[in-house]
N, C-alpha and C positions, 0 to 999 in steps of 0.2 A: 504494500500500500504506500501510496505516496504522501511522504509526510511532512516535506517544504510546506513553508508559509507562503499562501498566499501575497504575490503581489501589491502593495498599495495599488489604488488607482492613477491613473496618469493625471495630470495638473489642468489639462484643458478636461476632463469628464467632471473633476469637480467644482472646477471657475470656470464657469463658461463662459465667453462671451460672445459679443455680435463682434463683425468685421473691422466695425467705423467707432468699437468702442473705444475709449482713450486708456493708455494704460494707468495714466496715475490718476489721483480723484482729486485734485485741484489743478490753479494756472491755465497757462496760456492751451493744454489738449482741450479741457473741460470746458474753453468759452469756444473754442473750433467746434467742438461738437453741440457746443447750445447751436452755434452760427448753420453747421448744417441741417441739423433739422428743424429748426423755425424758419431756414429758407424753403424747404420741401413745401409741396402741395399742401401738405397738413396744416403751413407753417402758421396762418394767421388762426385757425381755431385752439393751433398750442398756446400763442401769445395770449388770446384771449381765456384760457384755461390759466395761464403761469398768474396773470393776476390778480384772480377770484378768491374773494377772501374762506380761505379752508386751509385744514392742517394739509400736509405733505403725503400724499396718494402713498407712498411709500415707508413711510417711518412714524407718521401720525405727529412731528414733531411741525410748532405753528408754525410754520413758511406762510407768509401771506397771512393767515388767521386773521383776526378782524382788524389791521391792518391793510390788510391784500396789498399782493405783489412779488415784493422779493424782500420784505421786512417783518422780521421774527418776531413775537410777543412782546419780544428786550429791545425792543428797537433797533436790533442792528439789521444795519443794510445789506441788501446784494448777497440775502443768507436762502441760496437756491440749489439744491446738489443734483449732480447727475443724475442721479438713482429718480427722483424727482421729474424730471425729464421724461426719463424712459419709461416712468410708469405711466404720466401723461402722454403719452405717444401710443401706446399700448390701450388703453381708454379708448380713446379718440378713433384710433382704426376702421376699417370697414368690418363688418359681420361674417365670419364667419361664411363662405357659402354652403346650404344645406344639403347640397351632395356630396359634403367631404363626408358626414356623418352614412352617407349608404352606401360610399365606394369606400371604406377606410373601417375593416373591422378594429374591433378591441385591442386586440393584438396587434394590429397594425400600428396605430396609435401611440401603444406602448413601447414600441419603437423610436417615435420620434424623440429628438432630443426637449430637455425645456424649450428652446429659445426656437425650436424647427414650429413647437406647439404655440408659443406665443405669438410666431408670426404668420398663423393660418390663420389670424384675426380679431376680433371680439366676440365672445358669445353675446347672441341676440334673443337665441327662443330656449324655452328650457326644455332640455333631453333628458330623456331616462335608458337606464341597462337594467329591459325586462329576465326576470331569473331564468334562465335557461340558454338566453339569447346573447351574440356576440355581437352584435352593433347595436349604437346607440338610437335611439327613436322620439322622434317629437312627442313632444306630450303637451294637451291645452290645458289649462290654468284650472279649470274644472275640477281635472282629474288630481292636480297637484293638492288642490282645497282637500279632497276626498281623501289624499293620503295623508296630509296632514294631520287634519282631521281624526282620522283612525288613530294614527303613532300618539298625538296626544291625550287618546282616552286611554292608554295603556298604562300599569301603576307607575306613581312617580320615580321609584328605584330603575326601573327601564325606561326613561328620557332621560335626553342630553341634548347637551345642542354644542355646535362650531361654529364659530362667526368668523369671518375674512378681515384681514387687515384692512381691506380698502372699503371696509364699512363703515360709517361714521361712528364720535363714539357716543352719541344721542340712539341709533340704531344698537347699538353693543347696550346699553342702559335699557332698555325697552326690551331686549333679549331677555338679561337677566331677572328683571320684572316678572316678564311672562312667566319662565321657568319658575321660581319661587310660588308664584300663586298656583303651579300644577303640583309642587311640594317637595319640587326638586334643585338642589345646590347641583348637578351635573354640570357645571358651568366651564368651558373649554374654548377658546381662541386660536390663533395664529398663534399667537405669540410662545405660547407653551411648545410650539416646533422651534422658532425661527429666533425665538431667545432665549431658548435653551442653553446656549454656548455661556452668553450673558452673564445669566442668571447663577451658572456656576460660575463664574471666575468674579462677579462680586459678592457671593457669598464666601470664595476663598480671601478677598482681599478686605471685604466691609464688613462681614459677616450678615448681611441680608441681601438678598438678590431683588430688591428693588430700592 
C-alpha cells in the first residue's frame, strides 16, 4: 500500500484568480484595475453602484455607508478595495443563461472552477436538484412558499438557516428573529466558513475571536 503523503495543492487551485487580477492589493495595479473595469461596458452602472450609500458587497465593512462613495464611517477617504470591485462586477453581470442549467449536469458543474462559475453570470430564477435527479431545474416561487412552508412546520431542533455574506445585515437581523420565534438558536452565516481562519488566530492572539 502506498503510504507517501499526499501532495499539498498547487498555489493557483487554492488562490485563484482572474487574468486582469493585480497581484498586490494596493497602489498604482489596484487603481489600473479600478480604471479597467469602470471603463468596460458595465462601466457606468459600477460607478453608479461604487457610490451608493451600503457596506462593502464583500466584507460588510462601511465603504460608502451612509456617507456613500469611497468614505468609511471614520471619515476616511478613497477607503474602496478591490475585492469590492469585483464583487460589484459580479452583481451587476448578465443572468445567467437558462440553458446552461439543461446542457450542464451536476457533475458537470462540479467541474468548473470558482471563478469559471462566477463568470457564467448572475443567478436570476431560483433552481432546484430534485432527489434522484442530476441537473438543476426551474422552480416558480409557489413551489418555493410550499417548501418553505413544510421545512418550517418541522420541530425546532430540525431548523436552521444560512444567510450569505452579501445579505444585508437588517436581512441577517430579521433571519434571526424569524428563527427564534420557531424556537430555534440554529443560527449559521458565511462567516463561520470564510472567518474561520480569523477567528482562530484572534482567539490565539486576543483571546476572543471577535
Amino acid at each position: 500500500m502506498d503510504t507517501q503523503p499526499s501532495m499539498p495543492p498547487a498555489a493557483n487551485e487554492v488562490n485563484e484568480t482572474h487574468g486582469n487580477t493585480p497581484e498586490m492589493g494596493g497602489g498604482l495595479p489596484v487603481i489600473e484595475y479600478w480604471v479597467r473595469h469602470t471603463l468596460s461596458p458595465e462601466g457606468p452602472k459600477l460607478w453608479k453602484t461604487l457610490f451608493h450609500k451600503s457596506a462593502c458587497l464583500s466584507c460588510a465593512w462601511g465603504t460608502g455607508g451612509q456617507k456613500g462613495g469611497f468614505t468609511n464611517e471614520d471619515g476616511e477617504v478613497l477607503q474602496r478595495c478591490m475585492k469590492s470591485v469585483e464583487a460589484i462586477s459580479a452583481e451587476i453581470q448578465p443572468p445567467v443563461p437558462t440553458q446552461v442549467f439543461a446542457d450542464r449536469s451536476i457533475a458537470e458543474l462540479q467541474q468548473l472552477s470558482s471563478l469559471e462559475a462566477d463568470l457564467l453570470g448572475r443567478l436570476s430564477i431560483p433552481v432546484i436538484l430534485r432527489a434522484g435527479q442530476s441537473y438543476y431545474e426551474r422552480i416558480s416561487w409557489g413551489e418555493i412558499y410550499a417548501i418553505a412552508t413544510a421545512a418550517f412546520q418541522k420541530p425546532p431542533e430540525r431548523i436552521a438557516s444560512y444567510s450569505s455574506g452579501r445579505g444585508s445585515n437588517e436581512a441577517a437581523f430579521l433571519l434571526q428573529l424569524l428563527l427564534r420565534t420557531l424556537g430555534s438558536n440554529n443560527l449559521v452565516d458565511c462567516s463561520d466558513l470564510c472567518h474561520a481562519p480569523s477567528t482562530v488566530g484572534l482567539k490565539q492572539m486576543f483571546g476572543t475571536g471577535t
